[in-house]
C-alpha positions in Angstrom: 3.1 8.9 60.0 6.7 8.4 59.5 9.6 8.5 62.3 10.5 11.8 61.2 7.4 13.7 61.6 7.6 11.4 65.1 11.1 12.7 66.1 9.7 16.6 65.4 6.4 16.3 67.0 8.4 15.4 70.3 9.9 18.9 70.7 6.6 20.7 70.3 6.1 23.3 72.6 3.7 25.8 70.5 0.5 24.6 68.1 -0.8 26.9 65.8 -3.9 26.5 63.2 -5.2 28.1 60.7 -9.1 28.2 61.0 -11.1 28.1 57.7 -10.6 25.3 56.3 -8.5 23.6 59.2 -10.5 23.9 62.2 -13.8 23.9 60.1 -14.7 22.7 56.6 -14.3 25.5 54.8 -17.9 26.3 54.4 -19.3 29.7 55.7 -22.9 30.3 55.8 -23.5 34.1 55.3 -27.3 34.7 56.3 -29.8 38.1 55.3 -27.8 40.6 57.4 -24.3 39.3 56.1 -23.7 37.4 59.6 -21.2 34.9 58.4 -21.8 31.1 60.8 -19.3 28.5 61.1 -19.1 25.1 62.4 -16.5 23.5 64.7 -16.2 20.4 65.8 -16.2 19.3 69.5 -13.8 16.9 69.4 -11.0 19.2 67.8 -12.1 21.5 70.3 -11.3 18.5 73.4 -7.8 17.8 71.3 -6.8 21.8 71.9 -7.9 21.1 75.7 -5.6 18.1 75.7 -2.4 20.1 74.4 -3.3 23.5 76.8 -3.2 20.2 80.2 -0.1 18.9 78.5 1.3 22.8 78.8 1.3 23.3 74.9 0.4 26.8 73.5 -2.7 26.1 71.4 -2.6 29.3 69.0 -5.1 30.4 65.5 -3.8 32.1 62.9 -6.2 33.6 60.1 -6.2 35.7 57.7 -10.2 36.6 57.7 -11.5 38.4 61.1 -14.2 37.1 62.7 -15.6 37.4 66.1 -17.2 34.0 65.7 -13.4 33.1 65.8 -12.4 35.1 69.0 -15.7 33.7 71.0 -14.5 30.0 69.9 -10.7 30.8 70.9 -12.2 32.6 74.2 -14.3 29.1 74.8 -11.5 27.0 74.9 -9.1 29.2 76.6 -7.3 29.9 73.6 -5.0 33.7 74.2 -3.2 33.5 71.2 -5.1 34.6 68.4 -3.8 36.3 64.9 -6.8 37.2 62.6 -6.1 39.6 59.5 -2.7 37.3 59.4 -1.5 37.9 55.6 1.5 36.6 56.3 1.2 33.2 58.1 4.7 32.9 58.2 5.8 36.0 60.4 3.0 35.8 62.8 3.7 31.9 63.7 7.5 33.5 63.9 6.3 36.5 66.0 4.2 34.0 68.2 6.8 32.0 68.9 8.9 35.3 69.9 6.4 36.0 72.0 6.3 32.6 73.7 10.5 32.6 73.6 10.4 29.5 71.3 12.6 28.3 68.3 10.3 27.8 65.0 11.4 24.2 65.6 9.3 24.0 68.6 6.3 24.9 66.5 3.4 23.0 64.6 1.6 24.6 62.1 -1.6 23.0 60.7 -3.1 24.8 57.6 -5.0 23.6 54.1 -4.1 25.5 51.8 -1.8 27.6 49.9 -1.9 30.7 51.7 -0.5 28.6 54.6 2.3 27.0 52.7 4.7 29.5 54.1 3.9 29.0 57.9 3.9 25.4 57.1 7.6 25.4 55.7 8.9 27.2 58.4 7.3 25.2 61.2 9.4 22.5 62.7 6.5 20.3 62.1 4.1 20.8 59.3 0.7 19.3 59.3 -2.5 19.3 57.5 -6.1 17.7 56.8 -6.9 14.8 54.2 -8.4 16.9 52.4 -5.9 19.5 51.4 -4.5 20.1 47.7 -1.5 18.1 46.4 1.0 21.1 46.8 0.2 21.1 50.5 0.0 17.6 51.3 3.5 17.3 49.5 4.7 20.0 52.0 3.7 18.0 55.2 6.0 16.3 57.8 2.3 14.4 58.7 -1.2 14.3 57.4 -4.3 14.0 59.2 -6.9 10.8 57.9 -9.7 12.8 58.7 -11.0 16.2 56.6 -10.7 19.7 57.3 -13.1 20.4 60.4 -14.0 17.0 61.6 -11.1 15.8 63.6 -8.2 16.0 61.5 -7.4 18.5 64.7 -7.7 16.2 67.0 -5.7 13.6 65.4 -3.0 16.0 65.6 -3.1 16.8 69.2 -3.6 13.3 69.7 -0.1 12.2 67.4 1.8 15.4 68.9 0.7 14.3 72.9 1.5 10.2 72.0 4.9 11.8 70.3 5.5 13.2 73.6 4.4 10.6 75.9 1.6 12.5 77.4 -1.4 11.1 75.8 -2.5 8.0 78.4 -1.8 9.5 81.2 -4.4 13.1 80.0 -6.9 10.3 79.1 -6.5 8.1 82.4 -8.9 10.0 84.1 -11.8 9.6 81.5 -11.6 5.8 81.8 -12.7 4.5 85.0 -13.0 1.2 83.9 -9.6 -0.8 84.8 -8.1 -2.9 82.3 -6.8 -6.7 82.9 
């Protein structure tokens, strides 16, 4: 965590994330009829529900399709979903259009390569512990946990403590008073 990736994560407005890979492990289980099943974690899932209180677009970019995606995204309140994205890049820049923010006022959190472009033009770049070399060398900030179990919320977490907001979103899920 260094004061730089601090200073950009203060200004975020918009998070997006890739999915495969980001959001889950990378592993898809593709039973007898060719369903395909994924696993997300809970607590990533509470960190996007921490940045959508904090008034932060949460947003997924992929570049599979997948309606196990959408029903996750529609669980958490999530409207802004890009599947079939071949171009990370344009649709985090067509998101933020859409939202009227600068590219600066984006995080993008992806794993590998095919993200590398939406990475470099986010104003802050993340990803997992996991991830290859060539994308951990292109991160403002790096996640101690691997791809699907909470690198997301660790995020959310270091974007709302950038910010200021995260004590006061947990206060209420603490009754017990401190001395």
């Amino acid at each position: 965590m260094t004061a730089s990736a601090r200073d950009r994560a203060r200004t975020i407005a918009l998070v997006a994330l890739d999915v495969d890979g980001t959001l889950t492990d990378g592993t898809l289980f593709i039973g007898p009829a060719g369903e395909v099943f994924k696993g997300f974690s809970v607590r990533d899932g509470f960190g996007m529900n921490l940045l959508a209180r904090a008034g932060i677009t949460v947003a997924l970019i992929t570049a599979r399709r997948s309606e196990i995606v959408a029903a996750r995204a529609a669980e958490l309140g999530i409207g802004a979903v890009v599947q079939g994205a071949k171009d990370k890049a344009g649709a985090l820049a067509g998101l933020c259009r859409d939202h009227g923010l600068t590219l600066a006022q984006a995080a993008f959190m992806g794993d590998d390569w095919p993200d590398l472009g939406a990475m470099r033009s986010a104003g802050l770049a993340a990803t997992v512990a996991d991830a290859p070399q060539p994308v951990l060398d292109a991160a403002h900030w790096v996640a101690t946990r691997p791809a699907g179990r909470g690198a997301v919320r660790e995020l959310a977490e270091f974007v709302l403590q950038a910010r200021g907001e995260l004590a006061p979103l947990l206060a209420g899920y603490d009754p017990t008073p401190r001395s």
